[in-house]
C-alpha positions as CSV (number, residue, x, y, z in Angstrom):
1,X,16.8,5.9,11.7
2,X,17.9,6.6,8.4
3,X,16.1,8.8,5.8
4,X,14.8,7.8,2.6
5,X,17.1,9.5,0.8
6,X,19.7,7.2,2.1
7,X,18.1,4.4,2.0
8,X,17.4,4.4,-1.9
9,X,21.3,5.5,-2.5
10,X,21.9,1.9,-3.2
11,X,19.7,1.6,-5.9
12,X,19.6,5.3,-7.0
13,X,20.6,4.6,-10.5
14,X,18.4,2.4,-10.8
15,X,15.5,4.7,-9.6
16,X,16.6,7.2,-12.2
17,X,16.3,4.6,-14.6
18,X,13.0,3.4,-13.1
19,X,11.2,7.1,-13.6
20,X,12.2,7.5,-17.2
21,X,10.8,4.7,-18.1
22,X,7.7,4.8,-16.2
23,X,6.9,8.1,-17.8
24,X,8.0,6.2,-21.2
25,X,5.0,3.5,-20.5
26,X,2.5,5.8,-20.2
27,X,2.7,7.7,-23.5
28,X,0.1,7.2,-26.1
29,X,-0.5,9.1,-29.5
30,X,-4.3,9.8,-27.3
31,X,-2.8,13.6,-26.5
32,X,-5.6,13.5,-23.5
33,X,-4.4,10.8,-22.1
34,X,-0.7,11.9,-22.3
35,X,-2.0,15.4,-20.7
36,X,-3.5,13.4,-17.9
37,X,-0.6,11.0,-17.2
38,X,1.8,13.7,-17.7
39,X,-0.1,15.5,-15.1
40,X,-0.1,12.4,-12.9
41,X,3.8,11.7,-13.0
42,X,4.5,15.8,-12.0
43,X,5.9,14.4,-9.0
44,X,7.6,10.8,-8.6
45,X,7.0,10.8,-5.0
46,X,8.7,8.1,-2.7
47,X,9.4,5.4,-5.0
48,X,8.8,2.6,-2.3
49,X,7.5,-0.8,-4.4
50,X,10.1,-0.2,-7.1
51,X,12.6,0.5,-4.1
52,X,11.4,-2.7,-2.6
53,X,11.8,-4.8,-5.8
54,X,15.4,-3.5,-7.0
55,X,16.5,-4.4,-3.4
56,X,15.2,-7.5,-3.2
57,X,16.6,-8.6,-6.4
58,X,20.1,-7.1,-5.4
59,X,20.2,-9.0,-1.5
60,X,19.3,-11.9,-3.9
61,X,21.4,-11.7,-7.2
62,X,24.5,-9.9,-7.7
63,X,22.8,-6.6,-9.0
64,X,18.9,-5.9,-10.4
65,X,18.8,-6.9,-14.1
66,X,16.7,-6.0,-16.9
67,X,14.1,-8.0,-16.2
68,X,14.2,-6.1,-12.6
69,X,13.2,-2.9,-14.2
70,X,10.0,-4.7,-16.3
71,X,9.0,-6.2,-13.1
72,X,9.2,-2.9,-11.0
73,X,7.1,-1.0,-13.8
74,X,4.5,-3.5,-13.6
75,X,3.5,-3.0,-10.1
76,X,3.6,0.4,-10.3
77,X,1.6,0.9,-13.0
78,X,-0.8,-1.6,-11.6
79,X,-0.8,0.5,-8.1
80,X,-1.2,3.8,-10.3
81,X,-4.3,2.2,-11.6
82,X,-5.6,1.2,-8.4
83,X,-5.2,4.6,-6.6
84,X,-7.3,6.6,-9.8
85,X,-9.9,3.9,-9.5
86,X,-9.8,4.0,-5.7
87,X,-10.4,7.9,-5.6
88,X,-13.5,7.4,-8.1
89,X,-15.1,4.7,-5.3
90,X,-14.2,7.0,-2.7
91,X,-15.6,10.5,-4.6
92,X,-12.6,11.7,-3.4
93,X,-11.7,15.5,-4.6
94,X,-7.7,15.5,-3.3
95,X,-4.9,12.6,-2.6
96,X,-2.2,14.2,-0.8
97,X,-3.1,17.6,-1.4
98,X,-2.9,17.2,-5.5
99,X,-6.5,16.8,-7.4
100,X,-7.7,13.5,-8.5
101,X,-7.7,12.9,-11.7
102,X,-12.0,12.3,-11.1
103,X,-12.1,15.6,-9.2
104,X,-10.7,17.1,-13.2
105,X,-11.9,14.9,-15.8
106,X,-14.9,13.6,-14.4
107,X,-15.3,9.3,-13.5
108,X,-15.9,8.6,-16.9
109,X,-12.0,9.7,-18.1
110,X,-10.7,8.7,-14.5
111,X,-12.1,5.3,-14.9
112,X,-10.6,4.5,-18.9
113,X,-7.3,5.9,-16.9
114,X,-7.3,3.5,-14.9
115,X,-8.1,1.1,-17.0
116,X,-5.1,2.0,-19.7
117,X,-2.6,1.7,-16.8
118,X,-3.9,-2.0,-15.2
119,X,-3.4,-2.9,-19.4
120,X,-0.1,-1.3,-19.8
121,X,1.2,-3.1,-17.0
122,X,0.2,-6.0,-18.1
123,X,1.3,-5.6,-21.5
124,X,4.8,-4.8,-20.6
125,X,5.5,-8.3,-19.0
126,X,4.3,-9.5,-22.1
127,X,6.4,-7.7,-24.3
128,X,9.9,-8.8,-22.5
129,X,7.9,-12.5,-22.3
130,X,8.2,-12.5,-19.0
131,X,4.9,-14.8,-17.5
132,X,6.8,-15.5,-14.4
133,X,6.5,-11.9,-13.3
134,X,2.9,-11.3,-14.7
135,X,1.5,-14.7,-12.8
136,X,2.8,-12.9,-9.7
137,X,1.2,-9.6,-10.2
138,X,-2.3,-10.8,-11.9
139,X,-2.4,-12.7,-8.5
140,X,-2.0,-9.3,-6.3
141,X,-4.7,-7.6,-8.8
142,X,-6.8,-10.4,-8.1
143,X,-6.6,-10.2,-4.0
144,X,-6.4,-6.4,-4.1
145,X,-9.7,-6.2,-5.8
146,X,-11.2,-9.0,-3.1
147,X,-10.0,-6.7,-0.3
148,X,-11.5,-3.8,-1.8
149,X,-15.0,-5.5,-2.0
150,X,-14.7,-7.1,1.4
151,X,-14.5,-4.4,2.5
152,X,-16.8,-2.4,1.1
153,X,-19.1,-5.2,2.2
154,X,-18.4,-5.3,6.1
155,X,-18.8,-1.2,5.8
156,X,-22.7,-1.9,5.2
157,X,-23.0,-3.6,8.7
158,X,-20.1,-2.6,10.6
159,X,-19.1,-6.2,11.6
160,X,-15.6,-6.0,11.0
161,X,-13.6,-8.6,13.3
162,X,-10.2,-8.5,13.9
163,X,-9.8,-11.2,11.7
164,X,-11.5,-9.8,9.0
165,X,-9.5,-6.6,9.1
166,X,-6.2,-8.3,8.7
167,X,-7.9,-10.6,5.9
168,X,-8.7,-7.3,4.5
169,X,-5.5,-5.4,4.7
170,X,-3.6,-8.9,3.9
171,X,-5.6,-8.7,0.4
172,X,-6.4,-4.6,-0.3
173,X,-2.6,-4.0,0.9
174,X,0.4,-6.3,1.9
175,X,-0.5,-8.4,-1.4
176,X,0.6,-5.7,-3.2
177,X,4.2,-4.6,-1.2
178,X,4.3,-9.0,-1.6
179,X,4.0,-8.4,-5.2
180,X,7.0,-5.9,-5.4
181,X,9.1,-9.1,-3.2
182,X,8.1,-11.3,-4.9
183,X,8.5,-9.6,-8.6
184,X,12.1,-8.8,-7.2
185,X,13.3,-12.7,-6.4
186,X,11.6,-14.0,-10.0
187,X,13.7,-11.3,-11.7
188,X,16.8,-12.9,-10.6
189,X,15.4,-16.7,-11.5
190,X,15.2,-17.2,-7.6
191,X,13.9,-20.7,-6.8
192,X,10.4,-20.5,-6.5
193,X,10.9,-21.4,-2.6
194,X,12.7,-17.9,-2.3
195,X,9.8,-16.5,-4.4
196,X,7.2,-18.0,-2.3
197,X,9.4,-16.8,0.9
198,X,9.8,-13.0,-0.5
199,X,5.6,-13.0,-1.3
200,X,5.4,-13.5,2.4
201,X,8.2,-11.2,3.5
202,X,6.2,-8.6,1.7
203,X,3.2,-9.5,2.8
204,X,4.2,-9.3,6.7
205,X,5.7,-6.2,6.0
206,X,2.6,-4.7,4.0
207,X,0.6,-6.0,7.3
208,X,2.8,-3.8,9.5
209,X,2.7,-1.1,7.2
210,X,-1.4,-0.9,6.7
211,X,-1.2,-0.8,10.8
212,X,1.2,2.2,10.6
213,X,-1.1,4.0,8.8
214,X,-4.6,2.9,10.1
215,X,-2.5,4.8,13.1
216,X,-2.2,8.2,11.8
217,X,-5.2,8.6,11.8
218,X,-5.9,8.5,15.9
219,X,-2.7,11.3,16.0
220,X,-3.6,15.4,16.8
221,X,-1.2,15.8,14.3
222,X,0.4,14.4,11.5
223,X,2.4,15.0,8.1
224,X,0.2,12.9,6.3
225,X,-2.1,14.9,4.7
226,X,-5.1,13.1,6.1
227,X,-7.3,14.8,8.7
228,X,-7.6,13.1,12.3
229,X,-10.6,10.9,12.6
230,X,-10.9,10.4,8.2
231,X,-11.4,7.0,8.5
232,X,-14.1,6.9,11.2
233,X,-15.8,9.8,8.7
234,X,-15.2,7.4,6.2
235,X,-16.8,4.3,8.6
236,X,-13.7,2.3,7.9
237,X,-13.5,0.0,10.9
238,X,-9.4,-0.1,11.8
239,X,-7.8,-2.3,14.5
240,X,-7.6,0.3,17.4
241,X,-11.6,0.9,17.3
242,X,-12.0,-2.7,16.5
243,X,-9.7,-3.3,19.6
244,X,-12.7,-1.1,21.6
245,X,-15.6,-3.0,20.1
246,X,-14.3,-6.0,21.4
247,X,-13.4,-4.7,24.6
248,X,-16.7,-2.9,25.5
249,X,-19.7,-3.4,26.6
250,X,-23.1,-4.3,24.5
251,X,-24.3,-1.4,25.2
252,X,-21.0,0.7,25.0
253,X,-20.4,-1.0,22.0
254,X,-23.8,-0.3,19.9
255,X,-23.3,3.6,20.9
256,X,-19.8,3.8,18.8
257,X,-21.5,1.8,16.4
258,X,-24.3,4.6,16.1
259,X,-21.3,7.2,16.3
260,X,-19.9,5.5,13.4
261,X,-22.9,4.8,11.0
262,X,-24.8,7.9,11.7
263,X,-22.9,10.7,13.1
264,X,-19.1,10.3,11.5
265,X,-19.6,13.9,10.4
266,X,-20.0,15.2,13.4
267,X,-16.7,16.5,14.7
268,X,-17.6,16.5,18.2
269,X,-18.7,12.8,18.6
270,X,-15.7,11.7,16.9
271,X,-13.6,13.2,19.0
272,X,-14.8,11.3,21.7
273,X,-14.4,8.3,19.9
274,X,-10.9,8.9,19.3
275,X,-10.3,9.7,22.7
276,X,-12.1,6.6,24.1
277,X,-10.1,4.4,21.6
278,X,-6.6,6.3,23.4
279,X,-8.3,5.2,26.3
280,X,-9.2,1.5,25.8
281,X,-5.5,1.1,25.0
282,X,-6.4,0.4,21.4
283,X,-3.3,2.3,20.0
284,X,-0.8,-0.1,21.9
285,X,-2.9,-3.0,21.0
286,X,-2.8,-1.8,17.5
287,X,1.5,-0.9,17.3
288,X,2.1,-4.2,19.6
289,X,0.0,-6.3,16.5
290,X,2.5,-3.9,13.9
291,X,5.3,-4.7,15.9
292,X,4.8,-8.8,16.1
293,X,4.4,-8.4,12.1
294,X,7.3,-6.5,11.9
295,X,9.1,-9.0,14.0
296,X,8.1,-12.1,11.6
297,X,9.4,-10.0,8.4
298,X,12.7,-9.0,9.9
299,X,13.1,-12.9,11.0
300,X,12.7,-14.2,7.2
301,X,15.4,-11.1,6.1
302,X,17.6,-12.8,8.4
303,X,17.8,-16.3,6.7
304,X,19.5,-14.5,4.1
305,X,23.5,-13.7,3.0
306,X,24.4,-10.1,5.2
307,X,25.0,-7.5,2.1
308,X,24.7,-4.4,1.7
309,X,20.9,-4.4,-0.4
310,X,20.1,-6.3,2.6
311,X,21.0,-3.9,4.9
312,X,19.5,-1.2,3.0
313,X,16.2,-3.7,3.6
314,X,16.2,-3.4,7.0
315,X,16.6,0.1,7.0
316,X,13.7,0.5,4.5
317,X,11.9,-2.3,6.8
318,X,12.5,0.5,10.2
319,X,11.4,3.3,8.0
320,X,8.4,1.8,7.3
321,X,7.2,1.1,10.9
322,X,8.6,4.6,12.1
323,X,7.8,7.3,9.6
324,X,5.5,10.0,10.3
325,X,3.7,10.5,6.7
């Protein structure tokens, strides 16, 4: 498999480009605000939705244009803006072992943060007049927020289905890496077939990756950053416990229920969980669902011209499903 590093050689230029003026967008003549923002762009990290829309636009047109770059800043800003707002619901002190920007200003400055970037990004499709591109990404704000609130909703009663988890990673996260695909085609005045095709390539793909993840959090170990058995803490209800809900008994399942609602905290009890989730099979239930999505998206990549942006695609499309942060 190859590294990210190689991956993004394609493009790196382009990247280079991308983080100048991403840091350019964010200044204000507020000097707070510019000491927070400053603070947030310390580190540019790994670049993946503007990676995904200056490839897309290159298997596509002949090279990313202009219009590229607009698109590629406004869903990133737009996920910047999500992620401060998403550590003030969570209360969350730390993301990736950095301080939230709640945990040092407090919710109220985190919150008008957030708020400032979901604006900018809007603002800067409107200031290359490019509606085309801002249609697309109002429409992943729009089903971002719905899986957010959905949920937050099931999390009340713990009555997640299967098919309401992938209508809620579909909306909180593949609509966004669909955004990124989609944002990429309309740079390059795709048809708005290819546009409709890429949204779904990215969605797929965004499916596969959420699954990924929801994964790390059954391993011993991992490079993420995120503590074994966070989202059970958390009483997020992913597809390999879902996977042992549906496969136990009443009685079986209204005790992991219990663990979940009142005893997530409880380091002991989760374990167990865990380990009665390895043993259900919910882990190979959950990378065989990851691997059918990841099947569909390579499919789609296929009906395309063999380049070398497409190449780099399918490379980017194996990191995703293989990494181990």
């Amino acid at each position: 498999m190859k590294s990210l590093k190689e991956i993004k050689h394609i493009v790196y230029e382009d990247l280079e480009a991308f983080e100048k003026e991403f840091k350019t967008a964010m200044k204000t003549q507020v000097s707070l605000l510019n000491h927070i923002t400053k603070y947030m762009t310390r580190s540019k990290g790994k670049q993946m939705r503007p990676l995904f829309t200056f490839l897309i636009a290159g298997m596509i047109g002949q090279k990313p244009r202009e219009a590229t770059m607009t698109g590629a800043l406004m869903v990133e800003l737009l996920h910047t803006a999500t992620l401060v707002h998403d550590d003030i619901v969570d209360d969350a002190e730390k993301r990736r072992g950095k301080f939230t920007i709640n945990a040092l200003w407090k919710n109220k400055a985190a919150v008008l943060v957030g708020d400032f970037l979901l604006s900018r990004g809007l603002l800067v499709s409107l200031e290359k007049k490019r509606f085309d591109l801002l249609t697309i990404v109002a429409e992943a704000t729009k089903e971002m927020s719905e899986g957010e609130l959905l949920q937050i909703e099931k999390a009340r009663h713990l009555d997640i289905t299967e098919e309401v988890y992938f209508e809620i990673i579909r909306k909180k996260t593949a609509s966004l890496i669909a955004s990124c695909c989609a944002v990429g085609a309309a740079s390059v005045d795709a048809d708005p077939k290819t546009i409709d095709t890429m949204w779904r390539f990215g969605e797929l793909l965004g499916m596969a990756f959420q699954i990924k993840d929801d994964l790390f959090d059954y391993q011993s170990f991992n490079k993420t950053g995120k503590p074994t058995g966070i989202d059970i803490k958390e009483k997020k209800m992913t597809l390999p416990l879902i996977y042992l809900l549906q496969n136990s008994s009443w009685l079986q399942r209204k005790k992991y229920i219990r663990i979940v609602k009142y005893h997530n905290e409880n380091q002991q009890k989760v374990a167990s969980l865990i380990k009665e989730v390895k043993q259900a099979g919910g882990l190979e239930y959950a990378k065989q669902k990851m691997n059918d999505y990841y099947d569909e998206a390579m499919s789609i990549l296929s009906g395309f011209p063999a380049n070398e942006y497409r190449q780099s695609l399918e490379d980017l499309m194996k990191y995703t499903i293989s990494r181990d942060k």
